[in-house]
C-alpha positions in Angstrom: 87.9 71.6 113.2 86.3 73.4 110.1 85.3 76.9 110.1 81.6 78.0 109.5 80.3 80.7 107.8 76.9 82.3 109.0 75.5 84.3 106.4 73.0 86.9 107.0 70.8 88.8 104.5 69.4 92.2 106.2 68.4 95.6 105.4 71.0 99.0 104.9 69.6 99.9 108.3 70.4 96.5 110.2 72.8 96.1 113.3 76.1 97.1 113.0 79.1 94.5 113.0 80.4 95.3 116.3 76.5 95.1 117.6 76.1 91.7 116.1 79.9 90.1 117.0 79.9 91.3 120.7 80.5 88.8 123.1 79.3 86.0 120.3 80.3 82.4 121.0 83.2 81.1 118.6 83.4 84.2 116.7 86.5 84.9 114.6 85.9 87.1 111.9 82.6 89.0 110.4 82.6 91.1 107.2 79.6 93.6 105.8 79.2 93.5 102.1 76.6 96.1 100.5 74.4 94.6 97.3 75.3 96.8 94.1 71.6 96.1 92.9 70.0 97.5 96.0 70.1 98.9 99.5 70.1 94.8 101.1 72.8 93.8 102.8 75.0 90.7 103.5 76.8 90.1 106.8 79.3 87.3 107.1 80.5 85.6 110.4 83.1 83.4 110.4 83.2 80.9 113.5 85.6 78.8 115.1 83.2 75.5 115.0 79.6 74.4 113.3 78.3 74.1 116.9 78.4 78.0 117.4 76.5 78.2 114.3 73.0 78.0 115.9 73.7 81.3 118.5 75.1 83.3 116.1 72.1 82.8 113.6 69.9 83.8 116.7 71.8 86.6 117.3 70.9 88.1 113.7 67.6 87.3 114.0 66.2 90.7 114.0 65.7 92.0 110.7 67.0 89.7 108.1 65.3 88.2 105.2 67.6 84.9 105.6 70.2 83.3 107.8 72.4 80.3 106.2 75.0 78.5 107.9 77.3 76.9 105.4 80.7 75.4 104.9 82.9 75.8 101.9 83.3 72.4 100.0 84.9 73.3 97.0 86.7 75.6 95.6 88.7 76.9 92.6 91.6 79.5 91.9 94.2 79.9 89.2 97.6 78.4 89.1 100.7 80.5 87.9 100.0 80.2 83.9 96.3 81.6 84.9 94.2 77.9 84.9 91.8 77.1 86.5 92.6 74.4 89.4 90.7 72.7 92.5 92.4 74.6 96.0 91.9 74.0 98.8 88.7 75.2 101.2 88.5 77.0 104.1 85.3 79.5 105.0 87.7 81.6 106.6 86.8 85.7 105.6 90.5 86.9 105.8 90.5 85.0 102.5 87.7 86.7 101.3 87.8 89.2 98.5 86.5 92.8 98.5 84.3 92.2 95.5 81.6 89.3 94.8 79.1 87.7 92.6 76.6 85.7 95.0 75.0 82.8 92.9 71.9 80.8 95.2 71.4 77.6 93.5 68.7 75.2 94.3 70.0 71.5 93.7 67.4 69.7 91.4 65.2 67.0 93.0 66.9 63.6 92.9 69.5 65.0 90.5 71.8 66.3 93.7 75.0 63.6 93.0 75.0 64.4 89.7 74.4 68.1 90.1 78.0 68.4 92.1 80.0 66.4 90.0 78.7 68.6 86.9 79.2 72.0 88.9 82.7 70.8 90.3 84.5 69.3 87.2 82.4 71.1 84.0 80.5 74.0 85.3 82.9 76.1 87.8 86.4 75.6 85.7 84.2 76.5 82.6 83.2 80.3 84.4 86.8 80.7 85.5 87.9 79.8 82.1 85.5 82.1 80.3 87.0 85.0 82.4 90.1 85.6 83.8 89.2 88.4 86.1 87.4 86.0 88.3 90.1 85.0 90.8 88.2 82.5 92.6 85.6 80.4 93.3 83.7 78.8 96.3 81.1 76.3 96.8 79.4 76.7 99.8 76.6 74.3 101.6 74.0 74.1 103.9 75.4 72.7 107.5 72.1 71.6 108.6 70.3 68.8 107.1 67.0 70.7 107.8 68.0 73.7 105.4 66.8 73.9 102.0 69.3 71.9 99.4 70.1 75.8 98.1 74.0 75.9 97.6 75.6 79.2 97.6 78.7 80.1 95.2 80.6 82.9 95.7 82.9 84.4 93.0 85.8 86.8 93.9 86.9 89.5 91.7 90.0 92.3 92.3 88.2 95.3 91.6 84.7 96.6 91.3 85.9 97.5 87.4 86.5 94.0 87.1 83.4 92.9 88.5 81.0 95.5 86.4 83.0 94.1 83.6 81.4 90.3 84.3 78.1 91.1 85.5 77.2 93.5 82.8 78.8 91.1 80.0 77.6 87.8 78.2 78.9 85.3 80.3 76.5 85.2 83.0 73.6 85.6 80.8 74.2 82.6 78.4 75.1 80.6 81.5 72.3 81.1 83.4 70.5 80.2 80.4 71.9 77.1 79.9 71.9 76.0 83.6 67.9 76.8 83.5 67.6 74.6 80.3 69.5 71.7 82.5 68.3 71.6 85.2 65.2 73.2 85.1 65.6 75.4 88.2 66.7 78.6 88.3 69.4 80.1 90.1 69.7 84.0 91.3 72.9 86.3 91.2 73.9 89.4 92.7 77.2 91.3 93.5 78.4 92.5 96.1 81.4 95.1 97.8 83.0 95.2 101.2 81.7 97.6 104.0 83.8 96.6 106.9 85.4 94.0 108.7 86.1 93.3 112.0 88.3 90.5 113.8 88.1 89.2 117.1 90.5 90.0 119.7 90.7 86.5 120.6 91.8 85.3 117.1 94.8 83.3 116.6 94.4 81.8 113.2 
């Protein structure tokens, strides 16, 4: 079985995790991450199976902006000299760091094969490389065909110093640049820290 993650976008006034979690099919995990750019925020639920998926996006359906159900297919950390390698994925949020970037990415039009294999092997490592307080990076898509082809990549730093330090230097800048340029779509980034978490009582992994 792989875990899901149900992300939800909602306002600074939206339902609290233990409102959203109680009782909710398949939950495991949930985390509450606020934006640093605004009041919105993100909450996270990570289930036991892609069926449960569908109930728990119902059950944040009052007040959000957007709902995607995802699962992580790639993903990137740092071996013991500090380079970048392929790990691998899981969607589970006790993995999760405190601090994030949020990149939305919509896949090109008839370009989608060639846009993972450039993300995967060039792009990603590249990012990583370019920083080394970046510690790692996911690649998240939709689980339902009927989504839009948006992929959603998280990056995870140690510290909100450390993740000031990216956002407010070169690196994302020239690369968003050059991935507008590419692939003529444009992606959008925010960052994000942790709120709360909260774990089911029924968890055993």
């Amino acid at each position: 079985m792989r875990s899901t993650l149900v992300i939800a976008e909602i306002t600074d006034d939206g339902p609290e995790l233990a409102t959203v979690t109680r009782d909710l099919p398949g939950f495991v995990r949930g985390a509450r991450y606020r934006c640093v750019e605004n009041a919105d925020v993100w909450v996270f639920l990570e289930l036991e199976e892609p069926r449960f998926a569908r109930a728990a996006a119902r059950r944040l359906a009052g007040g959000q902006r957007a709902v995607r159900s995802l699962h992580e297919v790639h993903r990137m950390a740092r071996d013991a000299d500090g380079t970048p390698v392929q790990v691998p994925g899981s969607a589970r949020l006790e993995t999760l760091g405190d601090y994030l970037m949020s990149v939305v990415l919509p896949v090109p039009p008839g370009r989608r094969d060639e846009w993972i294999d450039w993300y995967d092997t060039q792009h990603m490592p590249s990012v990583l490389s370019l920083d080394p307080g970046i510690e790692v990076g996911h690649r998240f898509v939709p689980l339902d065909d009927g989504q839009p082809d948006a992929h959603l990549v998280l990056y995870e730093f140690p510290s909100a110093d450390a993740l000031a330090a990216f956002a407010g230097g070169g690196v994302p800048v020239a690369k968003k640049s050059a991935y507008t340029q590419r692939w003529q779509v444009a992606n959008v980034r925010r960052t994000f820290r942790i709120v709360a978490r909260v774990e089911s009582s029924k968890s055993t992994h």
